[in-house]
C-alpha positions as CSV (number, residue, x, y, z in Angstrom):
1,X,20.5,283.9,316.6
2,X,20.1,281.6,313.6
3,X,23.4,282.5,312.4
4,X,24.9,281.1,315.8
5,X,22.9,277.9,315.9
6,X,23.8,277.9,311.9
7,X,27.6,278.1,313.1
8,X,27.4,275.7,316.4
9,X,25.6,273.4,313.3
10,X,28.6,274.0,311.6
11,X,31.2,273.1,314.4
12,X,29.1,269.6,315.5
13,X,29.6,268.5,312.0
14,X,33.0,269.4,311.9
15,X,33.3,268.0,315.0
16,X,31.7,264.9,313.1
17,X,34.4,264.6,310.3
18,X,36.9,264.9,313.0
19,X,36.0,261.6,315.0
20,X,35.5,259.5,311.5
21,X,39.0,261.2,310.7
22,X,40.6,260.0,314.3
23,X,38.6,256.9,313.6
24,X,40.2,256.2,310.1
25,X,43.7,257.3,311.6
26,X,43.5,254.9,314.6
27,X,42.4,251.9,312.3
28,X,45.2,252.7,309.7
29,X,47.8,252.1,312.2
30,X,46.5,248.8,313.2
31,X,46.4,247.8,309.2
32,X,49.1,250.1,307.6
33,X,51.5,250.8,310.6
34,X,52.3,254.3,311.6
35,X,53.9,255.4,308.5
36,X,51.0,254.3,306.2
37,X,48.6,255.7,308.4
38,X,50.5,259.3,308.5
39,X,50.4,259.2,304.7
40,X,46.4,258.5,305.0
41,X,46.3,261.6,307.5
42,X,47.7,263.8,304.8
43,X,45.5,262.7,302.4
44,X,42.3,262.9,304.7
45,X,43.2,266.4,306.0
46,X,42.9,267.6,302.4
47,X,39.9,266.2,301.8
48,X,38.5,267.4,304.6
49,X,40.3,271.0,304.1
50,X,38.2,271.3,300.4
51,X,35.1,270.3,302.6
52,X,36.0,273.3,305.1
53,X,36.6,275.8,302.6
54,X,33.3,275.2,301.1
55,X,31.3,275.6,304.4
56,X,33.6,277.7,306.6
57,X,33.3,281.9,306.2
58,X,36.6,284.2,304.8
59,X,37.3,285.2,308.4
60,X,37.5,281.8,309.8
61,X,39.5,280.4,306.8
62,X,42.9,282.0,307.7
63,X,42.6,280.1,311.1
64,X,41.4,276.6,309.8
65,X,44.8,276.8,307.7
66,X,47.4,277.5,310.1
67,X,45.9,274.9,312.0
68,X,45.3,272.6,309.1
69,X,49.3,273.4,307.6
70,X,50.6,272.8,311.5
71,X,49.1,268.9,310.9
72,X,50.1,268.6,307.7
73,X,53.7,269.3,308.9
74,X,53.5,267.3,311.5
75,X,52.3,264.1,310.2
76,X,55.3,264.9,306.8
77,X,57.3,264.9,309.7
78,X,56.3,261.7,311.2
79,X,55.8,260.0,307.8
80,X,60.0,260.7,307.1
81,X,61.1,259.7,310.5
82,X,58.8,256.6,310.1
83,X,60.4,256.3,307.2
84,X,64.1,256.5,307.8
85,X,63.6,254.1,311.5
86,X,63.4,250.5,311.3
87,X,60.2,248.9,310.3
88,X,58.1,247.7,313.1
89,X,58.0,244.0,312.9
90,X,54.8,241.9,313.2
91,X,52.9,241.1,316.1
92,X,54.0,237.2,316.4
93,X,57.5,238.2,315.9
94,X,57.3,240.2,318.9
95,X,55.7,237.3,320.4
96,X,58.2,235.2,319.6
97,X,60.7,237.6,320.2
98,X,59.5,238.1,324.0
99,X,59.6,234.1,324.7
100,X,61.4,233.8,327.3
101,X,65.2,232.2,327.0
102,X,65.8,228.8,327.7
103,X,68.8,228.0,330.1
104,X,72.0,226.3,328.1
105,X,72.5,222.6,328.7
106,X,75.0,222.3,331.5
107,X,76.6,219.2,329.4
108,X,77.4,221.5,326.3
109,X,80.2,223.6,326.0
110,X,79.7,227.3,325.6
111,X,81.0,228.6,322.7
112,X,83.6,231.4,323.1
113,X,82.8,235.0,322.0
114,X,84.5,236.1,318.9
115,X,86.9,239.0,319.9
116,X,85.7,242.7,317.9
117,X,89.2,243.4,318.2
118,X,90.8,244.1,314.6
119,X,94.1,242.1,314.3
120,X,96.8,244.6,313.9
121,X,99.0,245.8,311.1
122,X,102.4,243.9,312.1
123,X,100.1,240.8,312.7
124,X,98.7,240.8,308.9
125,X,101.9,241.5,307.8
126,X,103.1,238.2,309.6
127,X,100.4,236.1,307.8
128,X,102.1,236.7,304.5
129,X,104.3,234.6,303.6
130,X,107.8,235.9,303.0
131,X,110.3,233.2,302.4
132,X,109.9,233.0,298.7
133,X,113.2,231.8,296.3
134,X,114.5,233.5,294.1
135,X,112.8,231.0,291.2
136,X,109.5,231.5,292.7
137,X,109.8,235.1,292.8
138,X,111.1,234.9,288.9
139,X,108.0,233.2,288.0
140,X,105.5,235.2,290.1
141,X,106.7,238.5,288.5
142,X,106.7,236.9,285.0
143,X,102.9,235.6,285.8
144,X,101.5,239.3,287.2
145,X,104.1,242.0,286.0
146,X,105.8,241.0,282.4
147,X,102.8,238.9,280.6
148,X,99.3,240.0,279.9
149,X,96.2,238.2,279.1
150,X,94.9,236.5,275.4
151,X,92.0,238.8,275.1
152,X,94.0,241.7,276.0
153,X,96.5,240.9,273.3
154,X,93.6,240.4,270.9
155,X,92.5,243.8,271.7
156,X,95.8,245.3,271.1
157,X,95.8,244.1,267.9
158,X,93.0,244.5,266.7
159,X,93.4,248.3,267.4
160,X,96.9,248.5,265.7
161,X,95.6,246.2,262.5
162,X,92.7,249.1,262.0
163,X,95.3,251.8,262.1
164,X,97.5,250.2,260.1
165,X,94.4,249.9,257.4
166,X,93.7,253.5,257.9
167,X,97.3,254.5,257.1
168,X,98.3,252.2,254.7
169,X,94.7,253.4,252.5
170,X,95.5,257.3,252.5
171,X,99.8,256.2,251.3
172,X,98.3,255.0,248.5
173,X,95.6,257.7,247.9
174,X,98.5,260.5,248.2
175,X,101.2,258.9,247.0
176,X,100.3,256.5,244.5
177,X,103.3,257.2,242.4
178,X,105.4,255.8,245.1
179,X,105.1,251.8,245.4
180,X,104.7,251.7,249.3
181,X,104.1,247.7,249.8
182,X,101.6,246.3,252.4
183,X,102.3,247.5,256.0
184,X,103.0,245.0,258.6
185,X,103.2,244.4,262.4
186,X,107.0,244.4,263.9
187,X,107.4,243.1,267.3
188,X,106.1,240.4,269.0
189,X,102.9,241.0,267.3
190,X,104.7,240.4,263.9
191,X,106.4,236.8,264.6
192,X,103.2,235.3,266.5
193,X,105.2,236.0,270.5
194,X,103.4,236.4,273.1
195,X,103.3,239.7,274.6
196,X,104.9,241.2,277.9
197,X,103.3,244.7,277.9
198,X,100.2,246.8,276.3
199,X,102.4,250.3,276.0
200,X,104.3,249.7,272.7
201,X,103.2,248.6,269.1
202,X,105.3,248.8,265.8
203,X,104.7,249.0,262.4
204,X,107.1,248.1,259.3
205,X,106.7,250.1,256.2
206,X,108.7,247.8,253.2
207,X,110.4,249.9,250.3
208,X,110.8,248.1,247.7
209,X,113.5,249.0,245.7
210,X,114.8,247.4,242.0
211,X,117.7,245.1,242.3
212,X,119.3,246.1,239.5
213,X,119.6,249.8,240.3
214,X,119.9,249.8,244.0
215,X,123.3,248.0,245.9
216,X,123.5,247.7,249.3
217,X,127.3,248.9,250.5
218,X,128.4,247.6,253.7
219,X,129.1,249.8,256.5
220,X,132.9,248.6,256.5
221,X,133.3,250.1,252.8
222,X,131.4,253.0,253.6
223,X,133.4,256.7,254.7
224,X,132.8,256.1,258.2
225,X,133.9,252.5,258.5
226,X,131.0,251.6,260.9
227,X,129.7,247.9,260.2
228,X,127.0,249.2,262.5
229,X,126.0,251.6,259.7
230,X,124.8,250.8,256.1
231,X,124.0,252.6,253.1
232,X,122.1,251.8,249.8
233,X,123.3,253.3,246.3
234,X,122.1,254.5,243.4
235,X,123.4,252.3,240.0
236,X,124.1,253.1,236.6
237,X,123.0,256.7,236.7
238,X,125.2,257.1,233.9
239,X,123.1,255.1,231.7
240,X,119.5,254.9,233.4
241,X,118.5,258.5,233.7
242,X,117.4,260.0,237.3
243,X,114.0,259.4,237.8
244,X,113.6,255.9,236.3
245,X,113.0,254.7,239.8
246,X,110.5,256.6,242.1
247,X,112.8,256.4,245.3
248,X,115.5,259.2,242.9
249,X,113.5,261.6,244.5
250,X,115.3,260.6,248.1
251,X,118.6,260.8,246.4
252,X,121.5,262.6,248.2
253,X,125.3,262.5,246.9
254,X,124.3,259.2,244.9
255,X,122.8,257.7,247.9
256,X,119.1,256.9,249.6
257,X,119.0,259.0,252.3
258,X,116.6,257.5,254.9
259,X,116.1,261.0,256.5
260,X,114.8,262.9,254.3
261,X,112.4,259.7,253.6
262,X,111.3,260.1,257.1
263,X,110.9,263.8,257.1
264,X,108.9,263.6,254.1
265,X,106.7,260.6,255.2
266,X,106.4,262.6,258.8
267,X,105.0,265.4,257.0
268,X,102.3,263.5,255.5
269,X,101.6,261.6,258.8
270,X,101.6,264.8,261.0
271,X,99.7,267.0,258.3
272,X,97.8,265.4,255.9
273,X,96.3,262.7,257.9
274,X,92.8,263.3,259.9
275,X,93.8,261.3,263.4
276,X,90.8,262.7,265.5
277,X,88.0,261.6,263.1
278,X,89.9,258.1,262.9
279,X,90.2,258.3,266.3
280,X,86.5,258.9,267.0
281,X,86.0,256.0,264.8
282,X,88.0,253.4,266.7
283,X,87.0,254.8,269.8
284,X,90.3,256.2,270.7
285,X,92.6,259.6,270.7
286,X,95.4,259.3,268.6
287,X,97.8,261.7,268.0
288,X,101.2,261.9,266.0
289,X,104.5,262.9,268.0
290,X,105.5,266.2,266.5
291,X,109.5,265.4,266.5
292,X,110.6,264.9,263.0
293,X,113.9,262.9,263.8
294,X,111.1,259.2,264.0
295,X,107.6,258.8,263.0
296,X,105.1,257.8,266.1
297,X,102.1,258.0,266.7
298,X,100.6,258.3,270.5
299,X,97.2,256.1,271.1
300,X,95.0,256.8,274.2
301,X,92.3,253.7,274.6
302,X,90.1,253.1,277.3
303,X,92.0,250.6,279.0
304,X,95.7,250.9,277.6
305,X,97.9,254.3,276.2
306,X,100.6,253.0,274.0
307,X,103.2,254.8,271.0
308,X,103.3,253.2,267.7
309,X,106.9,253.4,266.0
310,X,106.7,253.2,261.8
311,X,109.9,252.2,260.8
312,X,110.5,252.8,257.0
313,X,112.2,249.6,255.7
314,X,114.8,249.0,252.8
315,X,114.3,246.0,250.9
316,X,116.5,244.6,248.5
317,X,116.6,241.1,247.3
318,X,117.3,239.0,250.8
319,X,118.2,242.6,252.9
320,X,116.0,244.1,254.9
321,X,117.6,247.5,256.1
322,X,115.9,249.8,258.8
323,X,116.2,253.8,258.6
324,X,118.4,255.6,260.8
325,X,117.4,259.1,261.1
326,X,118.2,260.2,264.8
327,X,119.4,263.6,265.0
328,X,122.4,262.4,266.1
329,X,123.1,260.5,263.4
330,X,126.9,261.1,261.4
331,X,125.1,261.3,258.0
332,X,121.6,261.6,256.6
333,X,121.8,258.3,254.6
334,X,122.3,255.5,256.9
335,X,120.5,252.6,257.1
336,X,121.1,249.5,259.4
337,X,120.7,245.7,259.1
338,X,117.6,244.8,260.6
339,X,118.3,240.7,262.2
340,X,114.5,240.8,264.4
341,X,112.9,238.2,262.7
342,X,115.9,235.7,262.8
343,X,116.9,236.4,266.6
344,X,113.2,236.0,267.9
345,X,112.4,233.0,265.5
346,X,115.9,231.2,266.9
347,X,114.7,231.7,270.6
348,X,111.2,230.2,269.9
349,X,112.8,227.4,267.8
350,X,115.6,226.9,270.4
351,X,112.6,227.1,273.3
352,X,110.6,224.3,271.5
353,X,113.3,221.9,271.4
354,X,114.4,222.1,274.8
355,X,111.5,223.5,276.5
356,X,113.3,226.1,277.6
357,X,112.5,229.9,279.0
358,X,114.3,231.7,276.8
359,X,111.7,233.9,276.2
360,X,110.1,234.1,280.0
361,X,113.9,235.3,281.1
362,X,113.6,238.0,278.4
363,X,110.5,238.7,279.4
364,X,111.4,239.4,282.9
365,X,114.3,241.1,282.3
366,X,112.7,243.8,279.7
367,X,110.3,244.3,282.4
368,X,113.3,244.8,284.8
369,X,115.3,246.8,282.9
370,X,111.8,249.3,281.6
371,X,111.2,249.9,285.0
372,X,114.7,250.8,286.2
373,X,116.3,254.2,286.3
374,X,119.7,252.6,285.6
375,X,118.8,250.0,283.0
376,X,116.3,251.5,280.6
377,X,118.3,252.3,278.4
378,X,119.2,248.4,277.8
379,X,117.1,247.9,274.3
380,X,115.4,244.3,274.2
381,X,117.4,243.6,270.8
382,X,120.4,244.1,273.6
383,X,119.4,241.1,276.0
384,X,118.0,239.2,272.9
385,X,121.5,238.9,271.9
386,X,122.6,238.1,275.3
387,X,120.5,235.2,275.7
388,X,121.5,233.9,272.4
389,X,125.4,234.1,272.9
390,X,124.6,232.2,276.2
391,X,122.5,229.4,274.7
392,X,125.8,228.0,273.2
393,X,127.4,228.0,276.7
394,X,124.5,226.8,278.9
395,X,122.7,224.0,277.0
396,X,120.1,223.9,280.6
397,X,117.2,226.3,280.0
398,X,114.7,224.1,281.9
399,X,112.2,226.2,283.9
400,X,113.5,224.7,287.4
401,X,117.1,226.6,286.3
402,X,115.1,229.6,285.6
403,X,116.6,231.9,288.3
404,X,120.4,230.1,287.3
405,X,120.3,231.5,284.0
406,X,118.6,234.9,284.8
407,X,121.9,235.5,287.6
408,X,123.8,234.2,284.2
409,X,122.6,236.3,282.4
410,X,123.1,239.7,283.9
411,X,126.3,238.6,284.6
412,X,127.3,238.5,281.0
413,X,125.6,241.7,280.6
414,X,128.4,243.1,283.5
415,X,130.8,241.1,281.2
416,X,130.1,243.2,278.3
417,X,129.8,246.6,280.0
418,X,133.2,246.4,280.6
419,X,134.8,245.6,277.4
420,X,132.4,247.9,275.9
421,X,131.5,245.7,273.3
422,X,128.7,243.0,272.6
423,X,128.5,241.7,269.4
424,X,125.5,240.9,267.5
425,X,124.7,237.5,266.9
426,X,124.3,237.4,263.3
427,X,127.0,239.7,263.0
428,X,129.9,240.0,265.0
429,X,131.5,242.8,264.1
430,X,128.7,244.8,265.3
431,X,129.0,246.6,268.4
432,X,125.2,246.9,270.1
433,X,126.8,249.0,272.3
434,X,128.7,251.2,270.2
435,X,125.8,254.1,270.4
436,X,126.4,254.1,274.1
437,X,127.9,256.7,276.0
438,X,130.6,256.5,279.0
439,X,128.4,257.7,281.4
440,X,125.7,255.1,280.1
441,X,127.8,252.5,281.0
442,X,128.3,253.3,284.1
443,X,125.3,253.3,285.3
444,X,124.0,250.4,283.3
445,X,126.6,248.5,285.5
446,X,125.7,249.6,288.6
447,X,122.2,249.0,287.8
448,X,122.8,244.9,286.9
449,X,125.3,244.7,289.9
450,X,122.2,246.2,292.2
451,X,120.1,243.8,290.6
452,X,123.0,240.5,290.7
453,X,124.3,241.1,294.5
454,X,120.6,241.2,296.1
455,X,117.7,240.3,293.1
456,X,115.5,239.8,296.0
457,X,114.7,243.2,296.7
458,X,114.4,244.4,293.0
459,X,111.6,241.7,292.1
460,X,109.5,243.0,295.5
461,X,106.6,245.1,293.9
């Protein structure tokens, strides 16, 4: 009998902690919102679970926590869907809320609804306008598809001058018996030009050779009779025994051969040469082409992937003669005259004294002619020389006869694809297109014609 009245003791005081419970909820709502006041339900049903496990006996426990883990749930429950629902807004906004509407002023206008109906595709499409010239559409492709930014450039270089120092440091540690001079940049990068794309960099290696044991023979007194083709012989070895200069090592039938000067310097690049812990260092993969015919090196950066040509270079007094080591090539020792540096420097000058687009049309058109199927084979040294036999026909190279001179141009380009020949500037008896084929030809015409007879529709990207 005491145990029951112990037990009903037992259940009024529970019944006790339940009401101040209820009471705390009900408050919490009015203070916290429903949300905080499920969270304070959890935590009060714990408390009060510890208080019940203390008091209640072993048989009644398994029943206190079914019920006990059903609430639990329940208010988790409430708490997330609380949670993921809008917040309930405060009493005097629902007040304000609830006011009722006032009635528009019969004197004002009403304004018109907007219409949620998305304008369609053809209707966007007519918004743009169309109707461009052929100058404005010159200039807008120059501006978004053959330029890039200063701090872009800057980046660019800065990557090619540290691999350039990285290179140039182990030449000298290897080799130090053969007197590589200072590395330089080639391209636009090396004459100061502004550049038209981020995916090729070039690097000029200088040979110096002595004067007085090295000639340079023209390629019209060589065997083949090529003035594209050069070579560079070795003097006196009669009376200055082989080995006197370090470049005898190169020597083949009398003569520096520029391939095996590649091959040996490829071997040392591809080799010798730790590219992924330089890489790592400038923050970039780079890694040398295997082909042994040219020495390049592929860069992968963050924001631009570009291939670095070294081009060995022969210099002799006032000559400055590339390698020519294609596999193609008719003999292992030819070099050819290098005329870059004067072609670029003559379209800046000529640019600055007329304020001309020289370079903007050259620009444009390498841009063209990268991107075509037909024209890439069309070499920027190719339309340098284009624009420069045309500057002593056409003296206007204002930027309102932009798109005149860019139709003039690739008409003289369809000029010269069909005689076969265009000479270099510097040097007329060289054919720059001697090293093309037939077939080449062809399609290089029917590319520029494409691009002459409707220009419009090739400058739409």
């Amino acid at each position: 009998m005491a145990e029951l009245q112990l037990r009903k003791k037992d259940k009024k005081s529970d019944d006790g902690v339940g009401s101040m419970v209820d009471f705390l909820l009900a408050n919490a709502r009015v203070v916290l919102g429903v949300g905080g006041a499920a969270m304070l339900g959890i935590a009060t049903l714990a408390v009060k679970r510890l208080i019940d496990h203390a008091t209640s006996s072993p048989g009644d426990k398994e029943v206190e926590e079914k019920a006990e883990l059903k609430s639990i749930e329940e208010s988790w429950k409430e708490a997330v869907l609380m949670k993921a629902s809008p917040k309930f807004r405060r009493k005097e906004n629902l007040e304000t809320q609830c006011a009722p509407l006032s009635l528009p002023d019969p004197s004002q206008q009403i304004p018109e609804t907007e219409s949620t109906e998305q304008p369609s595709p053809s209707e966007e499409i007519k918004k743009i306008p169309i109707c461009f010239t052929l100058q404005e559409r010159l200039l807008e492709y120059h501006a978004h598809h053959a330029s890039i930014t200063q701090a872009q450039a800057q980046e660019f270089r800065e990557l090619l001058l540290d691999i350039m120092a990285e290179l140039q440091a182990f030449l000298r540690a290897k080799h130090p018996e053969i007197p590589f001079s200072a590395l330089s940049l080639g391209g636009s990068l090396g004459c100061n030009l502004p550049l038209s794309r981020l995916d090729h960099g070039s690097l000029i290696m200088p040979l110096v050779l002595e004067s007085d044991l090295w000639r340079f023979i023209p390629g019209e007194q060589t065997i083949l009779c090529d003035p594209n083709f050069c070579m560079v012989k070795r003097e006196d070895l009669e009376y200055t025994a082989r080995g006197s200069s370090p470049w005898d090592r190169f020597l083949v039938g009398g003569y520096l051969s520029s391939r095996t000067i590649v091959q040996s310097l490829h071997k040392t690049i591809v080799g010798s040469i730790n590219w992924p812990a330089i890489g790592t260092v400038l923050e970039c993969n780079i890694q040398p082409v295997i082909a042994s015919d040219d020495l390049r090196l592929e860069v992968l950066h963050s924001d631009f992937q570009m291939v670095i040509k070294i081009h060995p270079m022969a210099v002799i007094k006032d000559q400055h003669l590339i390698a020519h080591s294609n596999a193609s090539a008719p003999a292992e020792n030819l070099w050819q005259q290098n005329f870059y540096k004067e072609e670029t420097t003559l379209i800046q000058e000529l640019d600055n004294a007329d304020s001309g687009v020289r370079q903007q049309c050259l620009q444009i058109l390498e841009g063209i002619c990268r991107d075509s199927p037909f024209l890439f084979q069309l070499t920027s040294t190719q339309l340098r020389n284009t624009i420069l036999h045309l500057s002593n026909e056409s003296s206007d190279w204002a930027e309102t006869a932009l798109a005149d001179r860019f139709l003039q141009v690739i008409e003289e380009l369809i000029g010269y694809l069909e005689k076969g020949f265009l000479p270099s500037f510097f040097n007329e008896e060289v054919n720059l297109f001697s090293c093309l084929r037939e077939e080449d030809i062809d399609e290089m015409g029917f590319g520029l014609y494409k691009i002459f007879s409707d220009p419009d529709d090739l400058l739409k990207r």
